[in-house]
C-alpha positions as CSV (number, residue, x, y, z in Angstrom):
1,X,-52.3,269.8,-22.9
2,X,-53.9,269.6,-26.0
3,X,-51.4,266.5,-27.3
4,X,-51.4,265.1,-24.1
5,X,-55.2,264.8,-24.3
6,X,-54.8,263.2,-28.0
7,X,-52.0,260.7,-26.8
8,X,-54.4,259.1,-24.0
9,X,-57.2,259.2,-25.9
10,X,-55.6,257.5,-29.1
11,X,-54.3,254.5,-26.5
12,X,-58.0,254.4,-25.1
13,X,-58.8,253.9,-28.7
14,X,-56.2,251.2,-29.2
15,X,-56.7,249.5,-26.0
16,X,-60.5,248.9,-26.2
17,X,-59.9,247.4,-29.8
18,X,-57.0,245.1,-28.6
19,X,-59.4,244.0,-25.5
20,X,-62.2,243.6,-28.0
21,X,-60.1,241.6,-30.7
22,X,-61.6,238.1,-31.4
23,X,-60.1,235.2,-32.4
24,X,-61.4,232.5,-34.8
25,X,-59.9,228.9,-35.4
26,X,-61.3,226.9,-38.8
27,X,-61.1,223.0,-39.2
28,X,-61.7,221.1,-42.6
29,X,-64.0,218.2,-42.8
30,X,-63.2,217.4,-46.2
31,X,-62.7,213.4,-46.1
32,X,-64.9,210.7,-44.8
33,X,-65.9,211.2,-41.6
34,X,-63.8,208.3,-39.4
35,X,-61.7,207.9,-36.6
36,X,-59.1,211.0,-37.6
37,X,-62.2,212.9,-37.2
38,X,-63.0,212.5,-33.3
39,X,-59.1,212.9,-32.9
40,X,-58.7,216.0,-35.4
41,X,-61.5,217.6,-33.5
42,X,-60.5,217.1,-30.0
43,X,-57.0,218.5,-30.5
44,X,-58.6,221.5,-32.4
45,X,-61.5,222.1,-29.3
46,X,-58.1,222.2,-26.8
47,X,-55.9,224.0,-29.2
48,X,-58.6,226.9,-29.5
49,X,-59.7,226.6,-26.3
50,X,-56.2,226.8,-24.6
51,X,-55.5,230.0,-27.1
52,X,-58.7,231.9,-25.8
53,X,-60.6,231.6,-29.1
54,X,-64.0,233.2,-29.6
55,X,-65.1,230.8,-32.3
56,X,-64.5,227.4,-33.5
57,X,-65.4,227.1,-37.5
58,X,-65.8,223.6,-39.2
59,X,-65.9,223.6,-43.0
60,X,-67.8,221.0,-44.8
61,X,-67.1,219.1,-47.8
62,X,-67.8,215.3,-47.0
63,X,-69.8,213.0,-48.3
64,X,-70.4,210.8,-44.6
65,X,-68.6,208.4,-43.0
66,X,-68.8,206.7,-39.7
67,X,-71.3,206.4,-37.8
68,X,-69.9,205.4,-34.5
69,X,-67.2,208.5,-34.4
70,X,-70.1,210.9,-36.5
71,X,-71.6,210.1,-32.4
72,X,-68.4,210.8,-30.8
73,X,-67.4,214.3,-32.8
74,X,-71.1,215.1,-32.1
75,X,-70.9,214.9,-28.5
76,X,-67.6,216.9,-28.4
77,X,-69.3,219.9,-30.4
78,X,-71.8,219.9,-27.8
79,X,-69.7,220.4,-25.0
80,X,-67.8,223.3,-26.5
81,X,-68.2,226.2,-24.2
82,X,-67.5,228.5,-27.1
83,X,-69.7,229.3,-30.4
84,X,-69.3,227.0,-32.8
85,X,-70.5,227.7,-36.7
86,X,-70.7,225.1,-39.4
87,X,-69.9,226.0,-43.2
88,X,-71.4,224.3,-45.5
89,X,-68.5,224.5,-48.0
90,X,-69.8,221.9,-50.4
91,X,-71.5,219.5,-49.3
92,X,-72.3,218.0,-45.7
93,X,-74.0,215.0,-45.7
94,X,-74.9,212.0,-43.7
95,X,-72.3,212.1,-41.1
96,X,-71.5,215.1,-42.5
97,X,-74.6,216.8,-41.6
98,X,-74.9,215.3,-37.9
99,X,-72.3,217.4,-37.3
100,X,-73.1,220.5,-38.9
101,X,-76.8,220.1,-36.6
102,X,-74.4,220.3,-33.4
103,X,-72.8,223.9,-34.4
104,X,-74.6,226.6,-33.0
105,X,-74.8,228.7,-36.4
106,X,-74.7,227.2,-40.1
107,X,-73.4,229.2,-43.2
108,X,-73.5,228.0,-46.7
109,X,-71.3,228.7,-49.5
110,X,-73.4,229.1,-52.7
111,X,-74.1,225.6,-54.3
112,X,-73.7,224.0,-50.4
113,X,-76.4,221.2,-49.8
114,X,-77.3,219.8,-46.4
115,X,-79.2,216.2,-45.3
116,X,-79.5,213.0,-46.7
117,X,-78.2,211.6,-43.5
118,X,-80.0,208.0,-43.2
119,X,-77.8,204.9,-42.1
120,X,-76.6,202.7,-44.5
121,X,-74.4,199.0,-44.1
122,X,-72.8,197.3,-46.2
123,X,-73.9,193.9,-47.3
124,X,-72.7,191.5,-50.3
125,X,-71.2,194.5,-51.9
126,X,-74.1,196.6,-52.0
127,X,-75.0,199.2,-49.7
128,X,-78.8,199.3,-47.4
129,X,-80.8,200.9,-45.1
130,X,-79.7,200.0,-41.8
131,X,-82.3,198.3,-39.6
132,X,-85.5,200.5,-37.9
133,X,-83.7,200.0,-34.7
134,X,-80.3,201.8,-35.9
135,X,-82.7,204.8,-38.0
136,X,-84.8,205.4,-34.6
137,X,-81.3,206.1,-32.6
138,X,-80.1,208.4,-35.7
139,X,-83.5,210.3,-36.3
140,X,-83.4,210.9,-32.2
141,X,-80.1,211.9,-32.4
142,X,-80.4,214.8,-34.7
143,X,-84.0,215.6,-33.3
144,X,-82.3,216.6,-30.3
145,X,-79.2,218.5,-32.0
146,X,-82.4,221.1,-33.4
147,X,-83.8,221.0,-30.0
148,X,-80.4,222.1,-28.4
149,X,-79.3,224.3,-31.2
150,X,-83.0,226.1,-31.6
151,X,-84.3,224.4,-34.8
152,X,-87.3,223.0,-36.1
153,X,-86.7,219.5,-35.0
154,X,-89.0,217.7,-37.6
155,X,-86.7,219.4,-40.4
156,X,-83.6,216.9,-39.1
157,X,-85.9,213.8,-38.7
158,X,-86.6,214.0,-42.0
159,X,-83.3,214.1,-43.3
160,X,-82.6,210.3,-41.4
161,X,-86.3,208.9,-42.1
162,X,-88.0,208.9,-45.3
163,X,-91.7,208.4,-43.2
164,X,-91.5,211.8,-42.7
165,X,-93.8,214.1,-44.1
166,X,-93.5,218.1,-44.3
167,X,-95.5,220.0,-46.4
168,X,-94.0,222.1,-49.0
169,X,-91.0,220.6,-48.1
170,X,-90.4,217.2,-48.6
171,X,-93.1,214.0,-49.3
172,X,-93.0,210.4,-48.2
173,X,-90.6,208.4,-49.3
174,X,-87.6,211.0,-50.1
175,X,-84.8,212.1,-47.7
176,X,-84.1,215.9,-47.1
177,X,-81.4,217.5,-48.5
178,X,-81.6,221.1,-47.6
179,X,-80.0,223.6,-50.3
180,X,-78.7,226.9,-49.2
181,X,-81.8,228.8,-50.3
182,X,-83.8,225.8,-48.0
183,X,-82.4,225.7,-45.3
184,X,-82.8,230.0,-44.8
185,X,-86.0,229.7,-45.1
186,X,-86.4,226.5,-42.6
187,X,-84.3,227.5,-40.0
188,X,-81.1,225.8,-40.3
189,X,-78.8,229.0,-41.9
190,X,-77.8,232.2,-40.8
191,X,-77.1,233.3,-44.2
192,X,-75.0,232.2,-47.7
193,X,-71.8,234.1,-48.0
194,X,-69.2,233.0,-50.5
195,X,-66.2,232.7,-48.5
196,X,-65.6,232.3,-44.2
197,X,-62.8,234.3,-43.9
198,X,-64.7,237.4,-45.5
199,X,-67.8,236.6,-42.9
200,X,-65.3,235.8,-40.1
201,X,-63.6,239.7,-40.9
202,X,-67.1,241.3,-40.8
203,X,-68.1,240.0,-37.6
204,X,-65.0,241.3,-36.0
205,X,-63.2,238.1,-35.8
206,X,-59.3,240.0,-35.8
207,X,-56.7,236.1,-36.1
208,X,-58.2,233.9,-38.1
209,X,-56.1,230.6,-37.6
210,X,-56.7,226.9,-39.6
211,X,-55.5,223.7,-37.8
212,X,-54.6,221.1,-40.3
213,X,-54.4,217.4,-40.2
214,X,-51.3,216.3,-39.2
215,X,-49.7,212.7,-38.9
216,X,-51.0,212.2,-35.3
217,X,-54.9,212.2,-37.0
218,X,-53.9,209.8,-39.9
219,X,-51.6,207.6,-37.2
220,X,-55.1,207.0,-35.0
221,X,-56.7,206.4,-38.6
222,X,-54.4,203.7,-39.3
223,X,-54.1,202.1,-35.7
224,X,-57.7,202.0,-35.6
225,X,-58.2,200.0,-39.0
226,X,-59.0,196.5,-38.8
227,X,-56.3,195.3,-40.4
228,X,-53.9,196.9,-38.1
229,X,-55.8,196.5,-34.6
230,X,-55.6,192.6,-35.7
231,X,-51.9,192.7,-36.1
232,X,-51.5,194.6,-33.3
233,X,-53.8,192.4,-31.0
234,X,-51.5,189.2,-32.2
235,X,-48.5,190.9,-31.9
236,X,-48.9,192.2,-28.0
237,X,-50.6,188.8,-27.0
238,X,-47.3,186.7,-28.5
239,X,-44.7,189.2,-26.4
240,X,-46.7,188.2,-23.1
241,X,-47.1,185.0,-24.2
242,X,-43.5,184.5,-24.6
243,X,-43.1,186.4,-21.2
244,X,-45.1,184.4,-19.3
245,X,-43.8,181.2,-20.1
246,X,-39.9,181.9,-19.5
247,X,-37.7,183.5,-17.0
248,X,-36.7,186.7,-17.2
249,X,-38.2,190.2,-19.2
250,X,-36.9,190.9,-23.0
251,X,-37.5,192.4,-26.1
252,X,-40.9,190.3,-26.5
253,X,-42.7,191.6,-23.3
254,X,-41.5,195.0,-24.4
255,X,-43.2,194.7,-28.0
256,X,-46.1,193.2,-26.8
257,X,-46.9,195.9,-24.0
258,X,-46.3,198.9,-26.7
259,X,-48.6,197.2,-29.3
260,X,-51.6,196.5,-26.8
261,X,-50.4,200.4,-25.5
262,X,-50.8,201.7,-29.2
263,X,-54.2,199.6,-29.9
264,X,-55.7,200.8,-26.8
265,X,-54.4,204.0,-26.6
266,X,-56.0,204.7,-30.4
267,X,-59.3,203.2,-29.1
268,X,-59.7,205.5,-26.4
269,X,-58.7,208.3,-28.3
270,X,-61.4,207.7,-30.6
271,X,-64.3,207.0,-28.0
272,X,-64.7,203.5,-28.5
273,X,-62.9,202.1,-25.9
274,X,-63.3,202.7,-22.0
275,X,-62.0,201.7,-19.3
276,X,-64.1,198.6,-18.7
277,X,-62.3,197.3,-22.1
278,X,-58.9,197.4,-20.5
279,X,-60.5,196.0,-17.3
280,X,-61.8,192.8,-18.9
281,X,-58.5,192.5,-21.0
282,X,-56.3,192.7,-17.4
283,X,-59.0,190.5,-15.8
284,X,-58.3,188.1,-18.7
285,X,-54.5,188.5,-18.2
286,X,-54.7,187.6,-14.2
287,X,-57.0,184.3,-15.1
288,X,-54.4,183.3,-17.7
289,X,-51.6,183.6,-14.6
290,X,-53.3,181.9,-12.3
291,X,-53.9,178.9,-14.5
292,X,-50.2,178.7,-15.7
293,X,-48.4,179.4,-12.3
294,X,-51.0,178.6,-9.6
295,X,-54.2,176.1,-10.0
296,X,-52.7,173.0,-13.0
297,X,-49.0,173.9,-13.3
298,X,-48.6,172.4,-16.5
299,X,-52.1,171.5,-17.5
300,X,-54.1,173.9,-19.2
301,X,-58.2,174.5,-18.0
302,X,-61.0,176.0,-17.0
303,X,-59.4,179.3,-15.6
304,X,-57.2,179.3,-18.5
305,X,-60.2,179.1,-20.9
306,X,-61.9,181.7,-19.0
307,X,-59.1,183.9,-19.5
308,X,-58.8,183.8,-22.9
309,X,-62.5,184.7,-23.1
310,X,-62.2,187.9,-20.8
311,X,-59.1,189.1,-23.2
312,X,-61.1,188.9,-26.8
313,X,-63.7,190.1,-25.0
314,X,-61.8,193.1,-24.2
315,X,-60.4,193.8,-27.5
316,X,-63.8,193.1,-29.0
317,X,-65.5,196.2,-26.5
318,X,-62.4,198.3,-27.7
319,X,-63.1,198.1,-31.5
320,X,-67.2,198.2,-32.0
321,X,-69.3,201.2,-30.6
322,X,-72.8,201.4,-30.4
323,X,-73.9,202.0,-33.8
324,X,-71.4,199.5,-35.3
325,X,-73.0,197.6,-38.1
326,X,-73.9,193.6,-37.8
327,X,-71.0,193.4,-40.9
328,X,-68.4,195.3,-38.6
329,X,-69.4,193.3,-35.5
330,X,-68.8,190.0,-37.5
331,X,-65.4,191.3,-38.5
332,X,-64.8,192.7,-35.2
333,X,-65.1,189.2,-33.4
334,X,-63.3,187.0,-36.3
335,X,-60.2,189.7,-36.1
336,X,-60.3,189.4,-32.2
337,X,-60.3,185.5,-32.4
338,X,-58.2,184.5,-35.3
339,X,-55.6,187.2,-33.7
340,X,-55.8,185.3,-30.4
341,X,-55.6,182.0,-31.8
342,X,-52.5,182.6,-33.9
343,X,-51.0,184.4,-30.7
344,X,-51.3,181.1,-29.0
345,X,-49.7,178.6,-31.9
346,X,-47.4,181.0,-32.7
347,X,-46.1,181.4,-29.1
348,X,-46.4,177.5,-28.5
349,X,-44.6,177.1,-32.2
350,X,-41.4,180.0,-30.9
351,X,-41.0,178.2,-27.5
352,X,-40.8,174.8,-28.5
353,X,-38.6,175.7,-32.1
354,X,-36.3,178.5,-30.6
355,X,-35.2,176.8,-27.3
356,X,-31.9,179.3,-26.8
357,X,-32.8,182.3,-29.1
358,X,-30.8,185.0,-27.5
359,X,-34.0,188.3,-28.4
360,X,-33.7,188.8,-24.4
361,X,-32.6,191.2,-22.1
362,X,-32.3,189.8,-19.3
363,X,-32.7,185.3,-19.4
364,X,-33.6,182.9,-22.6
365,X,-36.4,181.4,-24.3
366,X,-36.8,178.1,-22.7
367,X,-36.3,175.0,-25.0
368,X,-39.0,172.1,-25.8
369,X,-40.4,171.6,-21.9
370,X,-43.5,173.0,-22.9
371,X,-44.2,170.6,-26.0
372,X,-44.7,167.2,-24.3
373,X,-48.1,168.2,-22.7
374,X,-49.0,170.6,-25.2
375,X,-48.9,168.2,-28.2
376,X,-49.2,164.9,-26.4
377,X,-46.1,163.9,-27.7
378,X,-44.4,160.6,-27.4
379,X,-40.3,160.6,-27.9
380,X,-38.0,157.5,-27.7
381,X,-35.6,157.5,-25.1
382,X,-33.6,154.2,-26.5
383,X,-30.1,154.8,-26.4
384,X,-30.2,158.1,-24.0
385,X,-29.6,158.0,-20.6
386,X,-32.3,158.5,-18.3
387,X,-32.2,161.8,-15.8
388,X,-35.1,160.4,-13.3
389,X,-33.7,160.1,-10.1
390,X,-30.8,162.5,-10.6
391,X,-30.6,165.7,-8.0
392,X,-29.3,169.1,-8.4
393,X,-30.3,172.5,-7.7
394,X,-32.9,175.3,-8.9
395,X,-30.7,177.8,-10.5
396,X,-33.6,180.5,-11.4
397,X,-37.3,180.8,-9.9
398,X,-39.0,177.3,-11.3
399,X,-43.0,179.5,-12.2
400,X,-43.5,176.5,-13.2
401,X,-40.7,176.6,-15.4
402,X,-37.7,177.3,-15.2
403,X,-34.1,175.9,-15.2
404,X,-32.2,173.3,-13.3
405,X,-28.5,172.2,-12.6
406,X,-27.3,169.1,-12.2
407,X,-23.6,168.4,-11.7
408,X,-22.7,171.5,-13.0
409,X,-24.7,170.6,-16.1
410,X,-28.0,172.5,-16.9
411,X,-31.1,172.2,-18.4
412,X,-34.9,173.4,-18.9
413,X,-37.2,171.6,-15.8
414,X,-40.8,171.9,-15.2
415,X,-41.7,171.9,-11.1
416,X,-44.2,169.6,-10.3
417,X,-45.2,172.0,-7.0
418,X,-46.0,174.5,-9.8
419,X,-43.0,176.9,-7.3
420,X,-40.5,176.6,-6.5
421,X,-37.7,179.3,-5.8
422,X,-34.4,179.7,-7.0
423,X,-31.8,177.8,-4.7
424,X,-34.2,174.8,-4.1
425,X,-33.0,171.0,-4.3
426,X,-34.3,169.3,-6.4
427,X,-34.4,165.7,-8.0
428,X,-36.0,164.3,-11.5
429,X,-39.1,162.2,-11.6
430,X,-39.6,162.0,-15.0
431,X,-37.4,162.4,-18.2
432,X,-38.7,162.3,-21.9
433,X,-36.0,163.5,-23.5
434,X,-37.9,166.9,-24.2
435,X,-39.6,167.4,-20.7
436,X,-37.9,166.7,-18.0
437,X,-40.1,167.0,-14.4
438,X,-38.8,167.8,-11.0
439,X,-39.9,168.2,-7.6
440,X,-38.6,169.4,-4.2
441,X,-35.7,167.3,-2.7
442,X,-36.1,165.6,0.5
443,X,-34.5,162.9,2.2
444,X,-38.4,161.4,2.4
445,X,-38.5,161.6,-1.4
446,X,-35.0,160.4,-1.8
447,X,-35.8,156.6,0.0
């Protein structure tokens, strides 16, 4: 009885541990804070979640970074339904330090320094205080990060605005930067100890588990660099281009939807794009349509023009947030138009150069039709003989392009009706060598 009594005590024992064992997961912020960041955290927040973690641990060693995804990891720390404790590793500063505000407990390793958090931009190669406007949003943003987290809020305005004053602490004209000793006795540490895991072991915290950067973060890094978004921009706009304005669907309508998948799918990833963005970008797309293959046929205006518009427009939303600088908001717009622009030339330039390139799956790049009214080209016609006036038969859906035979030979046609389906007789009413016109056949047409 006696060993029987031992046995089921010893599994109470083991059981109550095992129920009471806590788990702890650690990410590093030790780059510039940036679009891996928002990504990084957001799969670390499911990862620990899904797992049943008690804690989520960020460790600090960054000088700053972004503003614009500082606002987005922010909001994601806040919504954590799990304690979250910041450690202050080296050094966590500017963007750095917004985050570290939205953790519900801050450590420090010895030497660890905290603050110094006003917005800067870029301009002529030397860095400045952002405007008043951009410092008011900042110094309320980490005013309410104390509020929510229990901390003297005047502590964290005054490591975004140099106007503020605290006595013993810091005078006009200076930016806070909290040291370890500092911020114990101001409210914002729970302590210095000189490594996590020993702290994490104290507290009862049994697996300690660290997520690490993989290539997903650095691929939304890279997709989301201006550089890149730009190519990617041109690259999907040429595919559609090129798919729009011939029959059939190839290898260019396939590139072009997975590089306008990949930009906006980094975008929303990263909080800067929304829905709305896509919704101006397929408003654009529809406009575009209706101008090529309902209202002008051939001619290109207002609806067209509109179109264009509604798609920079959306690829402008997806790539500025709103704390972007005026500098990245300058580059934001000349990346969105010159990526447009060359989409355009370089699609006109393809169709009208490549007339039977064979990168399709399913049809072929039509040949010069589209160049006469694009250019305003004149050709000489001496010593070829004239198609006007000859009939035949639509042999693939004329959108308004498309291609025509004509006793048994066949050639590129643009339908004057702006539609007309495949099947449909038709006859030629203009011929300049490169664009040849065609409308419906009738007997009417034919006197």
């Amino acid at each position: 009885m006696k060993r029987l009594s031992a046995l089921t005590l010893l599994f109470v024992v083991v059981f109550t541990l095992l129920a009471g064992a806590q788990d702890a997961w650690i990410l590093t912020m030790n780059r510039d804070i940036g679009p891996w960041t928002v990504s990084y955290l957001q799969r670390g927040i499911d990862t620990a979640s899904q797992a049943g973690a008690s804690v989520l641990v960020l460790t600090f060693a960054t000088p700053g970074g972004l503003l614009d995804s500082a606002v987005e990891a922010r909001r994601l720390l806040l919504e954590v339904e799990f304690p979250t404790v910041a450690y202050v590793d080296a050094e966590a500063l500017s963007a750095g330090a917004m985050l570290a505000l939205a953790c519900d407990t801050i450590l420090f390793a010895p030497g660890g320094v905290l603050g110094a958090a006003t917005p800067v931009v870029q301009v002529d190669n030397e860095f400045r205080e952002a405007s008043e406007k951009t410092i008011s949003a900042i110094r309320t943003l980490f005013r309410a990060s104390a509020e929510i987290t229990g901390r003297p809020p005047e502590v964290a305005e005054a490591m975004v605005d140099r106007d503020i004053i605290i006595p013993s602490l810091i005078e006009a004209g200076k930016l806070l930067t909290l040291s370890s000793s500092d911020a114990a006795t101001w409210g914002y540490s729970e302590g210095e100890v000189p490594s996590i895991d020993a702290w994490l072991t104290e507290q009862g915290y049994v697996d300690i588990e660290r997520l690490e950067v993989r290539w997903f973060d650095r691929a939304v890094d890279l997709l989301t660099s201006p550089i890149l978004a730009g190519i990617l921009i041109g690259l999907g706009l040429l595919g559609l281009i090129v798919e729009m304005l011939a029959p059939g669907f190839g290898v260019p309508g396939l590139i072009g939807i997975l590089c306008l998948g990949a930009f906006f799918w980094a975008h929303i990833l990263v909080g800067f794009a929304g829905w709305e963005s896509i919704a101006f970008l397929l408003g654009g797309v529809i406009a575009v349509l209706l101008e090529i293959f309902v209202f002008t046929a051939v001619d290109f205006g207002l609806t067209g023009l509109l179109g264009l518009v509604l798609i920079g427009f959306g690829f402008y939303s997806a790539m500025v947030g709103p704390l972007t600088s005026p500098a990245q908001t300058l580059q934001a717009v000349a990346i969105v138009t010159i990526s447009v622009v060359a989409s355009l030339v370089l699609g006109i330039v393809l169709l009208t150069r490549l007339p039977k390139s064979r990168l399709r799956l399913g049809g072929m790049i039509l040949s010069t039709a589209i160049s006469g009214r694009v250019f305003g080209q004149e050709v000489s016609n001496r010593n070829v003989v004239s198609w006007v006036g000859r009939s035949g038969t639509a042999v693939t859906d004329l959108r308004p392009i498309g291609v025509g035979e004509f006793s048994g030979e066949r050639t590129d046609v643009i339908c004057e009706e702006g539609h007309l389906p495949k099947g449909t007789p038709i006859v030629v009413i203009i011929d300049q060598g490169y664009r040849r016109v065609v409308h419906r056949h009738t007997p009417s047409k034919e006197g």
